[in-house]
Structure formats: C-alpha cells, structure tokens
DSSP file (Angstrom, degrees, kcal/mol; ACC not computed):
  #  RESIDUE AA STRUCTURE BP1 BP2  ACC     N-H-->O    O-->H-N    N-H-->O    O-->H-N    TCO  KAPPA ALPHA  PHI   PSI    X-CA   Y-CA   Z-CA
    1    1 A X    >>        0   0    0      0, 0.0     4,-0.8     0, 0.0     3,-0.7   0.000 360.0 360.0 360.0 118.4    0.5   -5.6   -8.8
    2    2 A X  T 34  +     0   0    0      1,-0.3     4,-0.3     2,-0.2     5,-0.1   0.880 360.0  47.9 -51.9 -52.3    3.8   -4.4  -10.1
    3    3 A X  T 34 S+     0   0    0      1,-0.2     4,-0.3     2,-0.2    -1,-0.3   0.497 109.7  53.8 -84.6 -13.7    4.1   -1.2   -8.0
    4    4 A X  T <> S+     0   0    0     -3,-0.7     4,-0.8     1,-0.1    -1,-0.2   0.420 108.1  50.8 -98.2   2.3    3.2   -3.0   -4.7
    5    5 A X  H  X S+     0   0    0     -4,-0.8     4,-1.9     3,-0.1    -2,-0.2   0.608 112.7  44.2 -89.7  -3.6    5.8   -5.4   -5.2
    6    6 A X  H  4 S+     0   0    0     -4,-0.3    -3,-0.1     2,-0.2    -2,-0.1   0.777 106.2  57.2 -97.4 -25.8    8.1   -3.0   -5.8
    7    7 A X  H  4 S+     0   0    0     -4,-0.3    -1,-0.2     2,-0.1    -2,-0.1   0.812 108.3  53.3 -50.9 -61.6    6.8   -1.0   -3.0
    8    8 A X  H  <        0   0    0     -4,-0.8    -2,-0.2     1,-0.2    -3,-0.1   0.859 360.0 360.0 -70.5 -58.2    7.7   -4.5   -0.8
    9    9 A X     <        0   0    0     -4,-1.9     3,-0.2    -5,-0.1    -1,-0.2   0.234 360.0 360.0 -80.6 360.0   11.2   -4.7   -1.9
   10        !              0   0    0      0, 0.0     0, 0.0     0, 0.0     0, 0.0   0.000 360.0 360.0 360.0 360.0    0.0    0.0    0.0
   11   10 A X              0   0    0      0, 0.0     4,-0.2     0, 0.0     7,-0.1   0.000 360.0 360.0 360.0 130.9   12.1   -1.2   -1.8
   12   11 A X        +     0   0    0     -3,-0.2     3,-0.1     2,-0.1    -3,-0.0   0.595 360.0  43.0-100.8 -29.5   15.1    0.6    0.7
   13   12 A X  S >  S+     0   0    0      1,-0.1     3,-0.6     2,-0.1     4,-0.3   0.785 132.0  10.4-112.7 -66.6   16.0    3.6   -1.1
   14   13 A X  T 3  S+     0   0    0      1,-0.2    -1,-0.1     2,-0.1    -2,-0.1  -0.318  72.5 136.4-126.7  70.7   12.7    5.3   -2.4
   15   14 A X  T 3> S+     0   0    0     -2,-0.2     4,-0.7    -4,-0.2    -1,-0.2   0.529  80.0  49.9 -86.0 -47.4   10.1    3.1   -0.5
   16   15 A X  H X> S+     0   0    0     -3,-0.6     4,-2.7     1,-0.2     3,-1.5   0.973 108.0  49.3 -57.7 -61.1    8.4    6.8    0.1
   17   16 A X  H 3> S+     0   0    0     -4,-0.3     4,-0.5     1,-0.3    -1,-0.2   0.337 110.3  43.2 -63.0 -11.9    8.5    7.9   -3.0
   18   17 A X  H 3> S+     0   0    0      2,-0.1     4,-2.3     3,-0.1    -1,-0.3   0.635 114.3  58.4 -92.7 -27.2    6.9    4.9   -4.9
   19   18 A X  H <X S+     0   0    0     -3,-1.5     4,-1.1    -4,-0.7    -2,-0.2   0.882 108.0  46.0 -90.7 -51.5    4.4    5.1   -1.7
   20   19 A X  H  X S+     0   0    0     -4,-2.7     4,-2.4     2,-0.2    -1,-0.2   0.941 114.9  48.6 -27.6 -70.1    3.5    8.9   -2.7
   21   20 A X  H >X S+     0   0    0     -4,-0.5     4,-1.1     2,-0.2     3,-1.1   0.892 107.0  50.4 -82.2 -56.2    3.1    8.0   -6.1
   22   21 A X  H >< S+     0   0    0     -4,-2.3     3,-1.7     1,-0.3     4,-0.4   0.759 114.9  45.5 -73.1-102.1    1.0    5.0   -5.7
   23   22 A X  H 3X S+     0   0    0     -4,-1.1     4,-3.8     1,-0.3     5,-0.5   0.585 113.1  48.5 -27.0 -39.6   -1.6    7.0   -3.5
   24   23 A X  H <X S+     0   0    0     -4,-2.4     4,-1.7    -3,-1.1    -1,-0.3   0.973 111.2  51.0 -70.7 -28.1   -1.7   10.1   -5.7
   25   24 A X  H <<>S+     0   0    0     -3,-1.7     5,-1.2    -4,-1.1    -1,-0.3   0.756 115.5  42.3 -62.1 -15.2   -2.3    7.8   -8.7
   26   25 A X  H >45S+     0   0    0     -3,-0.5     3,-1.5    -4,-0.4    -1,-0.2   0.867 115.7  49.9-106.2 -22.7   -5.1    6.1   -6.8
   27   26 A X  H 3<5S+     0   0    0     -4,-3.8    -1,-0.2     1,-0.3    -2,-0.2   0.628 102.6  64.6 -69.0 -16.9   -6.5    9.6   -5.4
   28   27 A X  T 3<5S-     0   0    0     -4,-1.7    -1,-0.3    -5,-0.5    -2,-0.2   0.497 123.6-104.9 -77.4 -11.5   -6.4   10.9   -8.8
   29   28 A X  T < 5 +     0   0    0     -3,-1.5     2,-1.1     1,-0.2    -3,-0.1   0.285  62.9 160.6  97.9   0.3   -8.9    8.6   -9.8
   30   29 A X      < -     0   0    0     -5,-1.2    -1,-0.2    -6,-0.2     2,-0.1  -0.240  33.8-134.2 -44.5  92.9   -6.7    6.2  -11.6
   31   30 A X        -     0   0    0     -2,-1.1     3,-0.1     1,-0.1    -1,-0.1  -0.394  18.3-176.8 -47.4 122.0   -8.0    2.5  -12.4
   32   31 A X  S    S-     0   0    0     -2,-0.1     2,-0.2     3,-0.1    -1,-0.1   0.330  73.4  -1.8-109.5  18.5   -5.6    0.0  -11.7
   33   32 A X        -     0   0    0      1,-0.0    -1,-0.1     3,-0.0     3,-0.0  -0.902  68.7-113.5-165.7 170.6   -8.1   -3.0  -13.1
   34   33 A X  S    S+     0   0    0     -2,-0.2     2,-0.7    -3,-0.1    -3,-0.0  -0.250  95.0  92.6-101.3  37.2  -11.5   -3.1  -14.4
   35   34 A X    >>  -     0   0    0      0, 0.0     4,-1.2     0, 0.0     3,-0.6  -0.959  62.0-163.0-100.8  96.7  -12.5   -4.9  -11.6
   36   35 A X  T 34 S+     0   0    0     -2,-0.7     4,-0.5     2,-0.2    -2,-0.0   0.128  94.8  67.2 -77.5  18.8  -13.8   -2.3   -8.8
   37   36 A X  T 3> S+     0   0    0      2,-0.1     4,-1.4    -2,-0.1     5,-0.2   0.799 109.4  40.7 -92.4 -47.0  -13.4   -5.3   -6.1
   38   37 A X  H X> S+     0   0    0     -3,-0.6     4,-2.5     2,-0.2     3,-0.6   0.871 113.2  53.4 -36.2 -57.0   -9.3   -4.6   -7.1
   39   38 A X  H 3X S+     0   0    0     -4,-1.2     4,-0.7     1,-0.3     5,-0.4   0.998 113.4  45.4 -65.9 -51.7   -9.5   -0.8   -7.2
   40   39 A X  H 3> S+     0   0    0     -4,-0.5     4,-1.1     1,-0.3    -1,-0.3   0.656 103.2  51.6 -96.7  16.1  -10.9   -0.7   -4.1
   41   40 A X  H <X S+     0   0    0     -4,-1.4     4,-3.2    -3,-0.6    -1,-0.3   0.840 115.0  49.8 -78.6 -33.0   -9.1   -2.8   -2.1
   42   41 A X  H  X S+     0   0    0     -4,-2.5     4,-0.6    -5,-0.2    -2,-0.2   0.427 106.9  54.5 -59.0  11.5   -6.2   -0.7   -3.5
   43   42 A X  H  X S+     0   0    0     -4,-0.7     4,-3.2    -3,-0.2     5,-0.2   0.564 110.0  51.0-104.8 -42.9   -8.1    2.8   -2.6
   44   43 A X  H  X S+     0   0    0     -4,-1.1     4,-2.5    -5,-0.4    -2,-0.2   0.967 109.9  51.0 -64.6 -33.7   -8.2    1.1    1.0
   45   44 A X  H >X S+     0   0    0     -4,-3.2     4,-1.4     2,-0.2     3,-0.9   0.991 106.7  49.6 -60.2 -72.2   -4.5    0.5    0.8
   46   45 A X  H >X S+     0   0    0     -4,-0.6     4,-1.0     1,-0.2     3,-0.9   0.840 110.6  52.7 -28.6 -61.3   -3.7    3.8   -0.1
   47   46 A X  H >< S+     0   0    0     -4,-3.2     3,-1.0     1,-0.2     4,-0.4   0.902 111.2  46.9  -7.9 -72.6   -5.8    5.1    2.8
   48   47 A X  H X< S+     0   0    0     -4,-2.5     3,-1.3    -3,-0.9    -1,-0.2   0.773  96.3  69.3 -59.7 -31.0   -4.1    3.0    5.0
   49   48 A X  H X< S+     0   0    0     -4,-1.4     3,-1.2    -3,-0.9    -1,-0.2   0.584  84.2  76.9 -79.7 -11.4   -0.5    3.8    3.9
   50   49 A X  T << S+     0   0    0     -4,-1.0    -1,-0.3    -3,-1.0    -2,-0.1   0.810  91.6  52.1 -41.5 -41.3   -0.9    7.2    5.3
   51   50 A X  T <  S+     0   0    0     -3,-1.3    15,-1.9    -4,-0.4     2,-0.7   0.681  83.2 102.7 -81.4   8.4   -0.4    5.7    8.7
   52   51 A X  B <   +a   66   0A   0     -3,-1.2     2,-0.4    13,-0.2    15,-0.2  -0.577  46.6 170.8 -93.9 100.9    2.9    3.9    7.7
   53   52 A X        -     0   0    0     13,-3.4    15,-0.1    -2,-0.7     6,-0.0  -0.948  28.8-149.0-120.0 159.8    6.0    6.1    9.3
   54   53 A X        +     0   0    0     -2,-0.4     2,-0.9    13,-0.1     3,-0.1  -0.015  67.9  90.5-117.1  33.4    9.1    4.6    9.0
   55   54 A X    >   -     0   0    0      1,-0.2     3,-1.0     3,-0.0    -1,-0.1  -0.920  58.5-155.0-142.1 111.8   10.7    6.2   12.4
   56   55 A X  G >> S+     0   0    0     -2,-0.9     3,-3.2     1,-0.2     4,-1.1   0.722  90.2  70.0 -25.0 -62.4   10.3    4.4   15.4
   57   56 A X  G 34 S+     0   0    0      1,-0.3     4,-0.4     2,-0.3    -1,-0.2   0.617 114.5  19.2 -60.3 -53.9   10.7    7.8   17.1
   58   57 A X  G <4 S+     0   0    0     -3,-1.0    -1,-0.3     2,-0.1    -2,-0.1   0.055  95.4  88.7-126.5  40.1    7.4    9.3   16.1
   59   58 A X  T X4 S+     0   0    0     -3,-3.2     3,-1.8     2,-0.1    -2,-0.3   0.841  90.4  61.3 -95.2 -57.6    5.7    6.1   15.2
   60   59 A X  T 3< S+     0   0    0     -4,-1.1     2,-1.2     1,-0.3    -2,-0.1   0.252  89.8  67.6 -49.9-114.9    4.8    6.6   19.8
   61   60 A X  T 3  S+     0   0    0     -4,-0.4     2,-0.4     3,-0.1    -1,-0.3  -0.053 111.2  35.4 -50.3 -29.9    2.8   10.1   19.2
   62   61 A X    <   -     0   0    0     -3,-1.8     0, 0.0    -2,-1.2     0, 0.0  -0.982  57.8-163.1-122.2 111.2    0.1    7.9   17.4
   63   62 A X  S    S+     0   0    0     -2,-0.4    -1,-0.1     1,-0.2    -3,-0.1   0.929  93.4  67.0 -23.7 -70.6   -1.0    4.8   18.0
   64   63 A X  S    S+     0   0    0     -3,-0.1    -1,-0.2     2,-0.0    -3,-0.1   0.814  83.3 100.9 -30.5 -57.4   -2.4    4.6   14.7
   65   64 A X        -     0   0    0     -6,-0.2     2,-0.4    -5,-0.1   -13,-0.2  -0.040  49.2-175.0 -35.9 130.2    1.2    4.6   13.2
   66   65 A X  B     -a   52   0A   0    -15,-1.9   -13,-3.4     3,-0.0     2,-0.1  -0.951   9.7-145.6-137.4 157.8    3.1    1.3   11.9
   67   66 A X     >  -     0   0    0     -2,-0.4     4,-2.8   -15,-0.2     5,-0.2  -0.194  45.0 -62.6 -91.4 179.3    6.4    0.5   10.7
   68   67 A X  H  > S+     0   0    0      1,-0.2     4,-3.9     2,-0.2   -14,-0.0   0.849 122.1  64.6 -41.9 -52.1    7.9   -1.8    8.2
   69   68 A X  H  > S+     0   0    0      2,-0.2     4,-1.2     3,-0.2     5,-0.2   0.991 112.2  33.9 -18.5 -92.5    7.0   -4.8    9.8
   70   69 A X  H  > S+     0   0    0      1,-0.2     4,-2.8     2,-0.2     5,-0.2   0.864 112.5  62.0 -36.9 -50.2    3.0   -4.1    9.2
   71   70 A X  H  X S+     0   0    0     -4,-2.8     4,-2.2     2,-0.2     5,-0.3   0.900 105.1  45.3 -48.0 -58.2    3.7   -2.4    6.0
   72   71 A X  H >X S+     0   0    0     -4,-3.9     3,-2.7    -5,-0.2     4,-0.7   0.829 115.8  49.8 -33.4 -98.3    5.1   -5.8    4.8
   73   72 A X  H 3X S+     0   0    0     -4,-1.2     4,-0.5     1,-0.3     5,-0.3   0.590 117.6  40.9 -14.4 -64.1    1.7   -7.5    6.5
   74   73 A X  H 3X S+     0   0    0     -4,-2.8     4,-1.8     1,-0.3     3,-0.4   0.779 110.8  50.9 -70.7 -33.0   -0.4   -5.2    4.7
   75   74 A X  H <X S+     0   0    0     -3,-2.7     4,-1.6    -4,-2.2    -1,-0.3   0.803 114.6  49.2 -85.4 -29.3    1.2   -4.9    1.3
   76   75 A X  H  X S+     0   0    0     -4,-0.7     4,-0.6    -5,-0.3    -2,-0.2   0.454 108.0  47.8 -93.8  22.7    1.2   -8.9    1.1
   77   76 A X  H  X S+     0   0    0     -4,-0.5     4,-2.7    -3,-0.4    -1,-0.2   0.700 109.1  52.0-116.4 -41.6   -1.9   -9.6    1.9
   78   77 A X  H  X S+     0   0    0     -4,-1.8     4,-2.7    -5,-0.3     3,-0.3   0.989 113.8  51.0 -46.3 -45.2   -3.3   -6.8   -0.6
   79   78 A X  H  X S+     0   0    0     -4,-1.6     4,-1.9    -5,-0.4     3,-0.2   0.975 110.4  43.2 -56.5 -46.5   -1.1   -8.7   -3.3
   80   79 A X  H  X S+     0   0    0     -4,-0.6     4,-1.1     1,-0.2    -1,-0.3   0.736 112.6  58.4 -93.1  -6.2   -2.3  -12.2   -2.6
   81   80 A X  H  X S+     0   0    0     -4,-2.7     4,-1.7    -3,-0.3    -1,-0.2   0.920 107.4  47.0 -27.4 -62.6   -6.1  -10.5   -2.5
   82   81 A X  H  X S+     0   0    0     -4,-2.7     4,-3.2     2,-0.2    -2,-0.2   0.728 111.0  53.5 -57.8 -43.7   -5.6   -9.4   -5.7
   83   82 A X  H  X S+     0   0    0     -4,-1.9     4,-2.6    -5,-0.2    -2,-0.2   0.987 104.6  54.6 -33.3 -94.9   -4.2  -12.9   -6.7
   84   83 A X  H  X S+     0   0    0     -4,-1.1     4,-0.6     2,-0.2    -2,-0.2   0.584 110.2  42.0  28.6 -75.0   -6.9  -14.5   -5.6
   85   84 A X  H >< S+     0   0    0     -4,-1.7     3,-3.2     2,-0.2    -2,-0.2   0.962 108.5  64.1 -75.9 -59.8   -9.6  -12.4   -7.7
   86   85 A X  H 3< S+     0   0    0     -4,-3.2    -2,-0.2     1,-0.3    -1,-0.2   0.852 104.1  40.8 -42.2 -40.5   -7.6  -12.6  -10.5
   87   86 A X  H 3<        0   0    0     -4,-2.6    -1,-0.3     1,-0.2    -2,-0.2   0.812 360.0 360.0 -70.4  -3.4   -7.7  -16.0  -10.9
   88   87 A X    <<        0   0    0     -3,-3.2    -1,-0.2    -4,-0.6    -2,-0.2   0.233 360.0 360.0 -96.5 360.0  -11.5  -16.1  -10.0
C-alpha cells in the first residue's frame, strides 16, 4: 500500500497524508477488491485517530500513541496486506 508507506516515511506532512487516508477510507473508498484488505485498512484508519504526535498531550489519554506505535501499526498492516496478496 502506496499511501501507508508513504505514511511510514513521512516528516513533513505525516498528518496530512494521515487525514487523507482516513477520509478516503470513511468516504467509502475501496482500496482492493478484497474486503479482508479494506477492512483491515478501515481498522487502521480507526485506529490512527489515537496517534498524537506530542508527547505532551499523548498523558491526558491513555489511549494515545506516538511514532514509535504508529511505525508498529503501519508495518504490520503493510505486511498483512502482503501476506493476502500473495495468497
């Protein structure tokens, strides 16, 4: 997945790709014809909500993670995705 590598690698507009990937997926956009793919990317989006990238007010919320996770979470969807695709 283009846009979660891109996601992974970015510094500058890491938000702004993060936005746009959720709205495309809340918008109802398919990003396969494989619904096992859409939805683990529907869960990602979900998830990416909790992702703040200051330390500062990642403590009001538990829930909150940082870069660190965000990495975790973004490679694990990609090699998911791997995975089925070869399948």
């Amino acid at each position: 997945m283009k846009v979660l590598e891109e996601i992974l690698v970015s510094d500058n507009n890491k938000l702004e790709l993060m936005a746009s990937f959720q709205q495309r997926i809340w918008h109802g956009e398919a990003f396969s014809l494989d619904e096992r793919i859409n939805s683990l990317l529907q869960d990602l989006a979900y998830d990416l909500d909790y992702y703040e990238p200051n330390e500062n007010f990642r403590i009001e919320c538990a829930s909150y993670y940082g870069d660190a996770k965000l990495k975790v979470e973004l490679l694990a969807v990609i090699e998911k995705i791997k995975v089925l695709y070869n399948n």
